[in-house]
N, C-alpha and C positions, 0 to 999 in steps of 0.2 A: 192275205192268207185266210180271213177270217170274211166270210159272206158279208153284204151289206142286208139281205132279210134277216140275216142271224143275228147281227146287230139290232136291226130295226124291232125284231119280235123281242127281244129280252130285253131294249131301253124302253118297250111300249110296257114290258111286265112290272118291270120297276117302280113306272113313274103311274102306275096304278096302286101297286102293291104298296106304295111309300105313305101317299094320306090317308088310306087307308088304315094301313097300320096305327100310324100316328093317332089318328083320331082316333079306335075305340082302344090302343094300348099306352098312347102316349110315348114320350119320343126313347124312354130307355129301355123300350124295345129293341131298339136297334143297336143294342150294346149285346145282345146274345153274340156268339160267333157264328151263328148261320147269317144274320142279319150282315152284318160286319163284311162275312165272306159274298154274301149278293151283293151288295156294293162296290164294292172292289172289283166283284168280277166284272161290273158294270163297265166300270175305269180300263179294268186289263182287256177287253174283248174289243173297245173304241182306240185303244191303243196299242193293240197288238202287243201287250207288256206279257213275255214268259215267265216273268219274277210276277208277278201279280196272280196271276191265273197259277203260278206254281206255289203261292205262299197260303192261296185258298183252297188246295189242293190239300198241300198238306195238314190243313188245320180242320178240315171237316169232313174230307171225304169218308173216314171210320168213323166216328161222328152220325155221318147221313148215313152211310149205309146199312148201321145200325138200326137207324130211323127207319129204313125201308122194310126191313126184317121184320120190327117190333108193329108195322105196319099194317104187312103182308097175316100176319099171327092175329093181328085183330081185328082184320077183315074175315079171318074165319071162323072166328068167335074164342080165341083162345088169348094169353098175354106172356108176355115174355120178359119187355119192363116196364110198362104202361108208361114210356114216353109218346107214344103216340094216343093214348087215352084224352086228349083233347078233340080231338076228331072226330072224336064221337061222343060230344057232347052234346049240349045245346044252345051253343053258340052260333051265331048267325052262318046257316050253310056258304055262305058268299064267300065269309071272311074264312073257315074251314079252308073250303077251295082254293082259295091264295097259299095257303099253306103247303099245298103241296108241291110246291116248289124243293120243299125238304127232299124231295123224291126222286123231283130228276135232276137238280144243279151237280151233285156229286157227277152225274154221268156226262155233263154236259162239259164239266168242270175238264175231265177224263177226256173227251177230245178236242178241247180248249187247249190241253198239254200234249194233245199227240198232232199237232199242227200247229204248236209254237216251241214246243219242245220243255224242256223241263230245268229249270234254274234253279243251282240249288244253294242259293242263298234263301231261300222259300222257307225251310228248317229252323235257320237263326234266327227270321223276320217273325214266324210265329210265333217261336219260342218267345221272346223279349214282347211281342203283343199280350201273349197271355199271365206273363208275368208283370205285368203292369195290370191288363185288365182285371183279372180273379182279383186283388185287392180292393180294388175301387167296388166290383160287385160286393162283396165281403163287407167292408165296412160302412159302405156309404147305401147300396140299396136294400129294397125291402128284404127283407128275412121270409120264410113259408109263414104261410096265413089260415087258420083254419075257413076262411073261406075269402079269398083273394080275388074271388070275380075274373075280371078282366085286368086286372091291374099284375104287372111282372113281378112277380116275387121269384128268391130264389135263381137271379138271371145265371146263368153257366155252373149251376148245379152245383155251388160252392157251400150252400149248406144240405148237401144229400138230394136225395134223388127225386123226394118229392118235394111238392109244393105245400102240404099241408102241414107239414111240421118237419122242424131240424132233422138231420137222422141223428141217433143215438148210440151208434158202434164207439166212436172214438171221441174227444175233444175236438170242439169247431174247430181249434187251430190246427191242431192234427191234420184233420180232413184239408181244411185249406194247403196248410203245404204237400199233404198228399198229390193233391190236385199239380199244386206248381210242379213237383215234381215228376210223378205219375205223367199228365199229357205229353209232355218231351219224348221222356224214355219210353212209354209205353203205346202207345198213338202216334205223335208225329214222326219220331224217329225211324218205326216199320214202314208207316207210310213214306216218307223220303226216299229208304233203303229200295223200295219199290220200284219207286218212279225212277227212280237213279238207273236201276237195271232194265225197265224195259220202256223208256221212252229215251229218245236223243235226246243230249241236253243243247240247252239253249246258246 
């Protein structure tokens, strides 16, 4: 159901994108959930898995296309929430480039699920991913830095929205179960409701 160039071109993106990464972010990069969810979709496209492709679906598509927005806003010189303000940095144009992946996986993601259909155990599998992962980022990695380079701080936005310092609305903890909370009900669950209605399930 799924092409073999389709395949071919997105395990050749991967297995670029991966040492990549690796080398100039090191490896807990790959604990963000875009990272998380390119992987996966690696797995679910070589195995025609609709739970795979539908549990990445539902955990980053509002997520990315958010990302496409705040992208789109600063390509024309304006900002919306400077998640995309990496981009335009000064960071190696190459490594930038790979990134844009943010831009088109959610669409790809989209007919990933309208050609395997849509499984909606994808809802619960996020859920319980991100309620395992936000704690691990939370306590175990770096915190915002007032000048973090290349190094991940801040992975899945569990101390606020930027990277240079905590945000200060609420108590960390606060925020963090905001967060556990909040993504369920507020993110995955419309995303689900979505998919449920206008894709055939699996």
């Amino acid at each position: 159901m799924i092409s073999f160039p389709l395949k071919a071109a997105y395990t050749f993106f991967v297995l670029l994108l991966v040492p990549v990464y690796w080398y100039f972010y090191g490896p807990t990069n790959f604990l963000y959930f875009c990272d998380i969810a390119l992987l996966l979709t690696l797995v679910g496209v070589w195995r025609e898995s609709a739970f795979l492709v539908s549990a990445c679906s539902v955990g980053i598509l509002g997520p990315q296309l958010l990302w496409v927005v705040d992208f789109c806003f600063a390509l024309a010189g304006g900002s919306l929430t400077g998640m995309t303000a990496y981009m335009f940095s000064e960071s190696p144009l190459f490594l930038r480039g790979l990134s844009l992946y943010h831009g088109w996986l959610p669409f790809l993601l989209l007919y990933l699920v309208w050609r395997l259909g849509y499984d909606r155990r994808a809802f619960l599998f996020w859920t319980l991913l991100t309620w395992v992962l936000l704690p691990v980022c939370f306590f175990w990695l770096p915190p915002p830095q007032a000048d973090p380079g290349l190094t991940p701080v801040n992975i899945n936005y569990v101390w606020g929205f930027s990277d240079l310092a905590p945000q200060s609305w609420v108590p960390p903890m606060v925020w963090l179960g905001g967060l556990l909370l909040g993504l369920p009900l507020l993110v995955y669950w419309p995303t689900d409701f979505l998919l449920r209605r206008f894709f055939r399930r699996a």
